[in-house]
N, CA, C and O of each residue as an XYZ file, in Angstrom:
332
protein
N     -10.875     -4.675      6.031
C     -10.721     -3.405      5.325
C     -12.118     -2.815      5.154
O     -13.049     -3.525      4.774
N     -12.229     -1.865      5.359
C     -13.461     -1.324      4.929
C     -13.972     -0.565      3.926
O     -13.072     -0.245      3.149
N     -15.109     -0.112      3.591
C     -15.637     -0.107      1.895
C     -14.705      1.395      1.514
O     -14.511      1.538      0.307
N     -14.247      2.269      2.236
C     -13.976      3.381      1.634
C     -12.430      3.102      1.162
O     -12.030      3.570      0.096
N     -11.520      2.263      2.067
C     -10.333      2.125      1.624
C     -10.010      0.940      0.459
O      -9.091      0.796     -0.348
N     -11.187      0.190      0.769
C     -11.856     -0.909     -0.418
C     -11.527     -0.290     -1.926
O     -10.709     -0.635     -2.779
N     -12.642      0.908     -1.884
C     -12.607      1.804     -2.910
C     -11.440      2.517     -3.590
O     -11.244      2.719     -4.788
N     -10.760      2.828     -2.584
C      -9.105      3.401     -2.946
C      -8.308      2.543     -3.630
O      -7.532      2.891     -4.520
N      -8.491      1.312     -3.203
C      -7.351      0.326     -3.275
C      -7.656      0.175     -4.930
O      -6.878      0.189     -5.884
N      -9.012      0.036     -4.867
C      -9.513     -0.129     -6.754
C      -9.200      0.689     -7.639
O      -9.114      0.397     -8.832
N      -8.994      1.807     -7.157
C      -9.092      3.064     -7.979
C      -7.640      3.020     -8.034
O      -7.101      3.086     -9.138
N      -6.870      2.907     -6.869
C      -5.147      2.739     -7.174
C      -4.670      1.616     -8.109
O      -3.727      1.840     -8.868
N      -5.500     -0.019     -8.083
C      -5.096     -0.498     -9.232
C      -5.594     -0.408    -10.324
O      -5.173     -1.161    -11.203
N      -6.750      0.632    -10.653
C      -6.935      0.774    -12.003
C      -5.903      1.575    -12.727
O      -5.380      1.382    -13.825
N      -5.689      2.804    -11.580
C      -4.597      3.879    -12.093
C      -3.510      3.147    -12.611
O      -3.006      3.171    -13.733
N      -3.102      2.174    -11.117
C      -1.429      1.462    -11.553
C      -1.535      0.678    -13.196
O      -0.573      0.687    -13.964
N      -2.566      0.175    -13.461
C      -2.630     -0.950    -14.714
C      -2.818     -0.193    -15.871
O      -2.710     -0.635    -17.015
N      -3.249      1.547    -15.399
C      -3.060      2.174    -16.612
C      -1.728      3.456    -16.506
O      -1.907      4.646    -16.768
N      -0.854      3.043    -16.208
C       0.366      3.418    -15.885
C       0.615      4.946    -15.252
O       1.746      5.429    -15.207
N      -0.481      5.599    -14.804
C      -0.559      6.586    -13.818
C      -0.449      6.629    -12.533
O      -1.314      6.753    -11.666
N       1.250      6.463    -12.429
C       1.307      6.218    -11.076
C       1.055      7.351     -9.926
O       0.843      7.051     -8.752
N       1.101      8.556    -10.365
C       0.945      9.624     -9.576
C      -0.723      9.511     -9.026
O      -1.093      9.874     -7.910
N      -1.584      8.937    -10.064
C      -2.870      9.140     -9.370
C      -3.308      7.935     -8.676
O      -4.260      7.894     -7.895
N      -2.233      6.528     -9.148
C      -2.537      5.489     -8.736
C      -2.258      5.533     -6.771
O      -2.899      4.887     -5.942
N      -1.265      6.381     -6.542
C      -0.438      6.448     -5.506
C      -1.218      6.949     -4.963
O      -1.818      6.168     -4.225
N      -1.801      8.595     -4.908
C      -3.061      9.026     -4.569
C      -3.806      8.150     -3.873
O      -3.475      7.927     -2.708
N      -5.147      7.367     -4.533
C      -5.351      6.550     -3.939
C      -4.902      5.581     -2.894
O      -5.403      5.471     -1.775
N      -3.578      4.665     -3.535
C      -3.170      4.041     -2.569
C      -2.864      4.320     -0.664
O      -3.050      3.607      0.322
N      -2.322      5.716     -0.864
C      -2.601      6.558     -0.039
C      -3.520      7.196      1.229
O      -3.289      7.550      2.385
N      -4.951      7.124      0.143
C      -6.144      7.414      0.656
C      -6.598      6.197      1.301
O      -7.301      6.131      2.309
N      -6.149      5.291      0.651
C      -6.794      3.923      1.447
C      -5.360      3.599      2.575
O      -5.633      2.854      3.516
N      -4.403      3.942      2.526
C      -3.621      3.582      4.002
C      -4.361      4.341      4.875
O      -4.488      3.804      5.975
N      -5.049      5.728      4.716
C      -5.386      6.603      5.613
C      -6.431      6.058      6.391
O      -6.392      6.071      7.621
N      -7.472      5.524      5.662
C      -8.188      4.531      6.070
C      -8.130      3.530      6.839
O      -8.801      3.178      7.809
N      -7.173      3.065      6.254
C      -7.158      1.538      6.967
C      -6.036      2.091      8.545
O      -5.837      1.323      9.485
N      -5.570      3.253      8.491
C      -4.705      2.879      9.677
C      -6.107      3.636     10.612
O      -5.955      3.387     11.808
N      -6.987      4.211     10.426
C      -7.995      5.138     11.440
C      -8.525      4.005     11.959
O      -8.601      3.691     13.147
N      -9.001      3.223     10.704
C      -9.762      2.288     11.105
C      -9.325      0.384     12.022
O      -9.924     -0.366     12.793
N      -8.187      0.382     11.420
C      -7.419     -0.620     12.394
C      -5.736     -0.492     12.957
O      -4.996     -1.268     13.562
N      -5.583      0.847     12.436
C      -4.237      0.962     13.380
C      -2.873      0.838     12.451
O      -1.781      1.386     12.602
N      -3.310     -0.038     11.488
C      -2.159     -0.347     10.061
C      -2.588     -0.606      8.850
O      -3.654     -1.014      8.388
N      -1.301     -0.216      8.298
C      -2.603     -0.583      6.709
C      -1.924     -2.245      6.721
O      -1.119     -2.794      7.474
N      -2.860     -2.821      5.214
C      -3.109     -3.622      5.059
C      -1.681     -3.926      4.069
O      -1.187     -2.966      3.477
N      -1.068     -5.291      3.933
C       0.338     -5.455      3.105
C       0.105     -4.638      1.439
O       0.606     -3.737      0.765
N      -1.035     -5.689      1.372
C      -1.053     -4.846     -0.303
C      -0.916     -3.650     -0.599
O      -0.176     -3.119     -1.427
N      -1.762     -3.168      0.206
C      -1.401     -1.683      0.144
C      -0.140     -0.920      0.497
O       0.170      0.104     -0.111
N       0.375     -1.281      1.200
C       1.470     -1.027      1.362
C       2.613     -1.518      0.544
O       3.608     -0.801      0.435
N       2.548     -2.869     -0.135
C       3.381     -3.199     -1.547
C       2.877     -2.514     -2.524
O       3.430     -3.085     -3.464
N       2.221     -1.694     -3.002
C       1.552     -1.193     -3.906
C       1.887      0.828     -3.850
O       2.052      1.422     -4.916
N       1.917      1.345     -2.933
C       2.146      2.307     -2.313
C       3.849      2.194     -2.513
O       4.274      3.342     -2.642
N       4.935      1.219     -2.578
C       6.296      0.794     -2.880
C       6.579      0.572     -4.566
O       7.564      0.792     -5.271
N       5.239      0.037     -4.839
C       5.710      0.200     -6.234
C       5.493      1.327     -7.011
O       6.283      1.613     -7.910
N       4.516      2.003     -6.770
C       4.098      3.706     -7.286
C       5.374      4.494     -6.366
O       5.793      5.570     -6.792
N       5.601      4.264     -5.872
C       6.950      5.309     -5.549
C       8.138      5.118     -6.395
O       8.802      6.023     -6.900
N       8.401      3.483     -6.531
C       9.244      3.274     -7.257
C       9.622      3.689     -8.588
O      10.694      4.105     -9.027
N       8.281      3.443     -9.239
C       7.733      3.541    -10.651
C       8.116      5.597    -10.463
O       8.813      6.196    -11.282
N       7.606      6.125     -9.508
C       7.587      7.239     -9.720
C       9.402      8.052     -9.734
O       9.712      9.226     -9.938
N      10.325      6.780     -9.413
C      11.519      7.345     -9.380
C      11.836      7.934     -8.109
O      12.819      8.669     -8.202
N      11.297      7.862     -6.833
C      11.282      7.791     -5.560
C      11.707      7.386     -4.854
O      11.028      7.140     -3.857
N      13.277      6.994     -4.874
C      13.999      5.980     -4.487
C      13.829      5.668     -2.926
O      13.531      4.566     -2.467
N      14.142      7.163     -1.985
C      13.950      6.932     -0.205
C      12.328      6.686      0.092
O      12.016      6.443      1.258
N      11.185      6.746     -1.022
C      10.330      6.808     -0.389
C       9.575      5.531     -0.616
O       8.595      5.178      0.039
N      10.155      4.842     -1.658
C       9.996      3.311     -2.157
C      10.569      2.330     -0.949
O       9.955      1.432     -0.374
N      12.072      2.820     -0.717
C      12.621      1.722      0.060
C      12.085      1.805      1.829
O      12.309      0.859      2.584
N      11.412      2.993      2.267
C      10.945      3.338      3.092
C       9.308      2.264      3.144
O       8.825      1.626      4.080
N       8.931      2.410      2.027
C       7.654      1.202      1.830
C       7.668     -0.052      1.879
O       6.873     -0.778      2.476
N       8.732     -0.399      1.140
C       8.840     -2.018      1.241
C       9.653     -2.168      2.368
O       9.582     -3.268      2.916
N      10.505     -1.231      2.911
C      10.846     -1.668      4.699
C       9.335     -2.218      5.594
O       9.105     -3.277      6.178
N       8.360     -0.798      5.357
C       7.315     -1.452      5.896
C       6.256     -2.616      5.450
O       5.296     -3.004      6.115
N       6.643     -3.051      4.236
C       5.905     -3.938      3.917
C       6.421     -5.719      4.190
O       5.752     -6.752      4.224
N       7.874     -5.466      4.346
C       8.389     -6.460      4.375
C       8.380     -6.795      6.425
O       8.390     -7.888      6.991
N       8.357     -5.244      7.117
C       7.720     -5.818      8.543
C       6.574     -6.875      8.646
O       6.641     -8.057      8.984
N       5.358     -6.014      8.207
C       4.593     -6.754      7.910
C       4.214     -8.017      7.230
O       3.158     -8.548      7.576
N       5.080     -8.671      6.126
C       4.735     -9.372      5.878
C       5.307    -10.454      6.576
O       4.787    -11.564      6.465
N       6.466    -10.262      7.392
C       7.083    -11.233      7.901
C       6.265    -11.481      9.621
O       6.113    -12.578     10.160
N       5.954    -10.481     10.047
C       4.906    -10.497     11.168
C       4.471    -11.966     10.943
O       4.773    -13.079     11.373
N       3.179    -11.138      9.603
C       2.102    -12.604      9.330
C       3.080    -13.725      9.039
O       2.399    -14.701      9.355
N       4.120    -14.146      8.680
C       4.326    -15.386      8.353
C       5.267    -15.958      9.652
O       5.791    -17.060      9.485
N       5.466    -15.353     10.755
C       5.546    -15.455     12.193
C       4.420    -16.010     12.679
O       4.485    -17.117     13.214
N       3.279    -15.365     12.575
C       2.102    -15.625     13.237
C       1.640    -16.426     13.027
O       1.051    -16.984     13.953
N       1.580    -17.182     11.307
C       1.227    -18.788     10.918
C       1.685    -19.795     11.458
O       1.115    -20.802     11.877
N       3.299    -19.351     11.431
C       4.314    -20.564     11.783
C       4.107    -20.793     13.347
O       4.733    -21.738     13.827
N       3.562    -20.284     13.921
C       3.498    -20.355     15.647
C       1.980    -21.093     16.295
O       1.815    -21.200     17.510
């Protein structure tokens, strides 16, 4: 990950832990943008995190749309261990 989506990701869990999910999401956001320029996908957390600020935000298609992609991903990596 690199330092700018680094930065997002912080700023999204400070937002999330202080229950602003609209600005937490923001961020979260800014750092998928990042991370997909820079390697093509974002990173799981971010993408579980980006599922829960939607959720939290009452976002129902755009939550379950996240953890679809988070749950690709996470099952990828636990493919890729097991092999």
């Amino acid at each position: 990950m690199d330092g700018l989506s680094s930065v997002y990701n912080s700023l999204g869990n400070l937002f999330f832990e202080d229950e602003d999910y609209e600005l937490s999401l923001q961020n979260y956001l800014k750092a998928q943008k990042f991370q997909n320029e820079l390697s093509g996908h974002t990173n799981q957390w971010t993408l579980y995190m980006i599922y829960k600020n939607y959720k939290n935000l009452n976002q129902s298609l755009l939550a379950l749309e996240n953890i679809d992609k988070y749950l690709s991903v996470r099952d990828s990596l636990e493919s890729m261990k097991s092999n």
